[in-house]
N, C-alpha and C positions, 0 to 999 in steps of 0.2 A: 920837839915839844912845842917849840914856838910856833911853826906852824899848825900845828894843830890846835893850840890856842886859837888863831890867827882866821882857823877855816871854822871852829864853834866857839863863839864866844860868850862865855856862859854869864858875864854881868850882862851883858844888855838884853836878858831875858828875865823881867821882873817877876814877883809874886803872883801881882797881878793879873799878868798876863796866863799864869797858869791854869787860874781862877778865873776870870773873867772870859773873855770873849774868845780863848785862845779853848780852852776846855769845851766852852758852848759850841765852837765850830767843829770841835770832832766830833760833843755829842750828836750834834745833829746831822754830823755827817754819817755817825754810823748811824744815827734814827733812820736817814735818809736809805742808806746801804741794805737798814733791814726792812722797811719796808716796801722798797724796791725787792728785794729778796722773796719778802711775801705776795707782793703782787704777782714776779712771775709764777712761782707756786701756784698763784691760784688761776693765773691765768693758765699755767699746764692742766693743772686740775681740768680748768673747762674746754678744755680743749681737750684732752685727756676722756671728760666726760661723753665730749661731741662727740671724737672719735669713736671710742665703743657705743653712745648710741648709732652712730652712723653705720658700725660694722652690724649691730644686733637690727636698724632695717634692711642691710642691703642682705643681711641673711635670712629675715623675714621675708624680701623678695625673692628671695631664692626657694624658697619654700614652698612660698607659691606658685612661682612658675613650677618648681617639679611637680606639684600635685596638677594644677592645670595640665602640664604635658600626661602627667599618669592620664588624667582624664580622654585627654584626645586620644592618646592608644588605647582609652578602652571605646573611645566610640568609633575609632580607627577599627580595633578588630570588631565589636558588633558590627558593623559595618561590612568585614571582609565577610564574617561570616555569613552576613545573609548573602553576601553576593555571592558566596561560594555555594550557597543553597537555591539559587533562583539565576543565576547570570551566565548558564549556559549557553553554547552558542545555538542550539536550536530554542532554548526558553527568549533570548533577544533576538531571535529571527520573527519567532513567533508573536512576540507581544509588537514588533515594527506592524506587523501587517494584521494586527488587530484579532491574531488567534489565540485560543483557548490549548494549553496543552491538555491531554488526558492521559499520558505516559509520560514517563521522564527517557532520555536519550545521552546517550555515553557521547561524549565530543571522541570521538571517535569514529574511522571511515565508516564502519556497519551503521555505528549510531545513527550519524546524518546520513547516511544514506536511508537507512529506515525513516527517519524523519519526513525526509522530503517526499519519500513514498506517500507516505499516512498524510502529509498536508496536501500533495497535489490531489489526492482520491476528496479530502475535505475541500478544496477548493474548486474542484469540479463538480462536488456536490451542491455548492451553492451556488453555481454557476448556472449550472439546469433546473434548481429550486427558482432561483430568481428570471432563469428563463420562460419557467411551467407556468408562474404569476403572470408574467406578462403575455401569456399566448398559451392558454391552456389547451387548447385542440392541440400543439404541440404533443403535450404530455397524454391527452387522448391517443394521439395516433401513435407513439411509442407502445403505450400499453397493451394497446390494440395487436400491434405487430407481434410483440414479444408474447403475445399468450398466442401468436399460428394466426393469424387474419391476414387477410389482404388486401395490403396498400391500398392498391384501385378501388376495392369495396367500399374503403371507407373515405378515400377523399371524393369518390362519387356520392356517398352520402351528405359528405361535409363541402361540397361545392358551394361558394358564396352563391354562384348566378341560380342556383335554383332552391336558396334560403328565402323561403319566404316571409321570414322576419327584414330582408333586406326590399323587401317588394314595398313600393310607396303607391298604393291606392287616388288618383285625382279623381274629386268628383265629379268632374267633367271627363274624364280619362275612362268614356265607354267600352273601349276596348279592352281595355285591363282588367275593368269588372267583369266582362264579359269568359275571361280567360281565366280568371280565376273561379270562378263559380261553374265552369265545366270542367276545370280539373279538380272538383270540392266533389259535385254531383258524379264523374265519371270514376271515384277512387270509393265513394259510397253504392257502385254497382248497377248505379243506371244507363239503364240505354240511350244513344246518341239523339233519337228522337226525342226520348223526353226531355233529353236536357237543351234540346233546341227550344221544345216547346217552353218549357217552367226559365229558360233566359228569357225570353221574348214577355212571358208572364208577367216578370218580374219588372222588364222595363217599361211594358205600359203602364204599370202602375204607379210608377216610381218608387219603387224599391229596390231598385237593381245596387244603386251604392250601398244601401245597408246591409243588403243582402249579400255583395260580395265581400264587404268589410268584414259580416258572420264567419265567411265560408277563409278567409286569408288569415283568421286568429284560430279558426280549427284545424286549418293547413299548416301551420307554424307548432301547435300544439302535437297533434299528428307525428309531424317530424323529428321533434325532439322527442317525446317518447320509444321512436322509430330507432331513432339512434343511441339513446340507451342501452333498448332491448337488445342493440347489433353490438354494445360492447359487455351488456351482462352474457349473453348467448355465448359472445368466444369464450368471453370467463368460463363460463361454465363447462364448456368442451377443452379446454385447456387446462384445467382442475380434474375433468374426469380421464382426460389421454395421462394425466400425471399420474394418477391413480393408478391406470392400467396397467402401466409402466414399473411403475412400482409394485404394485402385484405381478407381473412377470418374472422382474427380477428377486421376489422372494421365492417364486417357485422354482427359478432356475439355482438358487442359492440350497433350497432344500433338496433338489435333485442331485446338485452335485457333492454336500454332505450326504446323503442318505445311500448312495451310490456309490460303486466302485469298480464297475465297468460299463460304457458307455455306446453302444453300436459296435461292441465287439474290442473296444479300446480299452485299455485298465490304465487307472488313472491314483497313483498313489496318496495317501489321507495327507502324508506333509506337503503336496504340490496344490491340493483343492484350494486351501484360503486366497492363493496368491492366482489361480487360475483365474477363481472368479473373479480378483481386483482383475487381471488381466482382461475379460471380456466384458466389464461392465463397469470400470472406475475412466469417467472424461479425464485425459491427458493433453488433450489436442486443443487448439485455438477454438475450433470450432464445437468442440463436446465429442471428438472422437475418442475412442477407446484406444490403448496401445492394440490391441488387435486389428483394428482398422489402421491405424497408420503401417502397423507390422505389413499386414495385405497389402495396401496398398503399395507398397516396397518392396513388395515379393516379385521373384522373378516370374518367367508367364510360367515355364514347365510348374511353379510351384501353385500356384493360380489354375491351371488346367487340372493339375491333380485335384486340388478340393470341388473346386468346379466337376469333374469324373465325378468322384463321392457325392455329390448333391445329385445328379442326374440320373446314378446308379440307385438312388435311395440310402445310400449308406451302410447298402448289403454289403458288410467287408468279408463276410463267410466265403460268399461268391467271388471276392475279389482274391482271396484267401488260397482257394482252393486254385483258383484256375491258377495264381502264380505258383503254387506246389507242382499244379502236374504239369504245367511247363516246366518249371525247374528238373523235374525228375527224367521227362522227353528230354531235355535236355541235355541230362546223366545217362540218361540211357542210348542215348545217339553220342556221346563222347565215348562212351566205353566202346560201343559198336566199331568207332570212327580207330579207337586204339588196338584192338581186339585186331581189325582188319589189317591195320596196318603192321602188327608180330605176326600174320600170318602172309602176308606178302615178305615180310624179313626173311622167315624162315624159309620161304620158298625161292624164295635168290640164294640161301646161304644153303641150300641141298643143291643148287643148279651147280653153283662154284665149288663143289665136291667132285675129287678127282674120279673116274670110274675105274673097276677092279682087273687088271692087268694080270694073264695065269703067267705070264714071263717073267711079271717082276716078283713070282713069289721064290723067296730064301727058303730052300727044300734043306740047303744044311741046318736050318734052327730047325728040323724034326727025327734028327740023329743026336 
């Protein structure tokens, strides 16, 4: 007990002190404690508050971006999709070199191979358009050719050296006036004399320059009309052998429907359609028929026989008969040939027959 006294000692703690300063410093120590207490509360609070506003924007940015990304995958697929509608590999071949598709093409070997077919045919085609621009007698003398003309006809027509739009008249250059106005007077049908005389006319008077100036604008005139005329002309023979042509082969087409035996030939109704493709559909490089290539491939014996048939007239009656009655000479000289030879057999096989012996005959087999 004493020490315990000793360690609290309860007089030297006055009333006073209970009262006074001693009370005042717990209140205020717990004043201190609580609101210390409330401050950090409030400081959680706001920190508290930060935090969920900080989680309620970072999830507002979240939000965003996924709808931005929705976005890009939707302009990501518009995107694919038109590429998937336009970005083939013949559609980007095409737009590289400035062409126009007019079919669409399977990426695919047929595909591009079709493709490059149909662009090399278009790019050749503007290769000869823009060639024909630059140098139309060109595409004159193409024309010309492919309707049956020829060549030399027309580039003798189209010779620069005797274009007389190329011809330069000097007015001092008497001899040129001179040449020109007898080849003007000699193509209008006059005779050599008078066109010696009406030059000579012309230059005493001095009008030989104007006069030959007249005569090299109706020579230029002339020729071009000339050369028209030479390429409407083939047209027009070229148009009308087409014609003919095709009138032929309607007649042949109705001969060989309406018909069913031909120079002695019978020609069945399911073989006609395919016959006539046969004699008259171009298969060859050059417009030959499979019949001409066929011919052409034929051996000679098969060549000499149609060749016979053409020279014979195609009288196969006659051809007909004479191989019967050969045939039959024929039959009838083998039978002969046989006939002769069992009667030679039989006449060796009585020689080789024993003769009749009255000794060797058995008189006992007549008892």
């Amino acid at each position: 007990m004493a020490d315990t006294k000793e360690k609290l000692d309860l007089d030297s703690i006055s009333f006073d002190d209970m009262l006074g300063d001693g009370l005042n410093s717990v209140s205020e120590e717990t004043d201190t404690d609580i609101d210390t207490v409330e401050e950090e509360e409030e400081i959680e609070e706001e920190e508290k508050e930060e935090i969920e506003e900080e989680d309620s924007f970072e999830e507002e940015e979240e939000e965003e971006e996924e709808e931005e990304e929705f976005e890009d995958d939707d302009i990501e697929g518009e995107g694919d999709d038109d590429d998937d509608d336009s970005s083939s590999v013949a559609a980007e071949i095409a737009k590289t070199l400035g062409f126009e598709l007019e079919n669409e093409y399977a990426d695919t070997v047929e595909g591009l191979t079709e493709f490059a077919r149909d662009l090399s045919q278009e790019i050749a085609e503007d290769q000869l358009e823009s060639l024909f621009e630059q140098f139309p007698e060109v595409q004159k003398h193409l024309d010309y050719v492919m309707a049956g003309g020829d060549s030399e006809k027309f580039f003798e027509a189209y010779n620069p050296q005797t274009d007389y739009n190329n011809i330069e008249l000097g007015e001092n250059d008497s001899g040129m006036q001179k040449a020109v106005l007898a080849q003007y007077l000699q193509l209008k049908g006059h005779e050599q004399e008078f066109i010696q005389e009406m030059i000579e006319d012309f230059e005493d008077s001095g009008k030989l320059y104007g006069k030959a100036t007249q005569a090299k604008d109706a020579l230029a005139q002339a020729q071009a009309d000339y050369r028209q005329q030479m390429l409407e002309q083939q047209e027009q023979e070229n148009q009308k052998m087409l014609e003919e042509q095709a009138q032929f082969w309607d007649e042949v087409a109705d001969t060989i429907e309406s018909g069913n035996e031909f120079a002695g030939i019978r020609i069945p109704d399911k073989h006609k359609s395919r016959f006539f493709d046969y004699i008259s559909e171009p298969v060859g490089p050059n417009g030959e028929t499979q019949r001409d290539l066929d011919y052409a491939e034929a051996e000679l014996e098969a060549k000499l026989a149609v060749d016979y048939l053409m020279y014979n007239g195609f009288n196969l009656s006659d051809i007909i008969d004479t191989k019967a009655r050969t045939k039959s000479a024929q039959s009838l000289r083998d039978r002969i040939q046989s006939n002769q030879e069992k009667v030679k057999s039989a006449r060796k096989a009585r020689k080789s027959t024993k003769t009749f012996d009255p000794d060797d005959l058995d008189t006992t087999a007549l008892f």
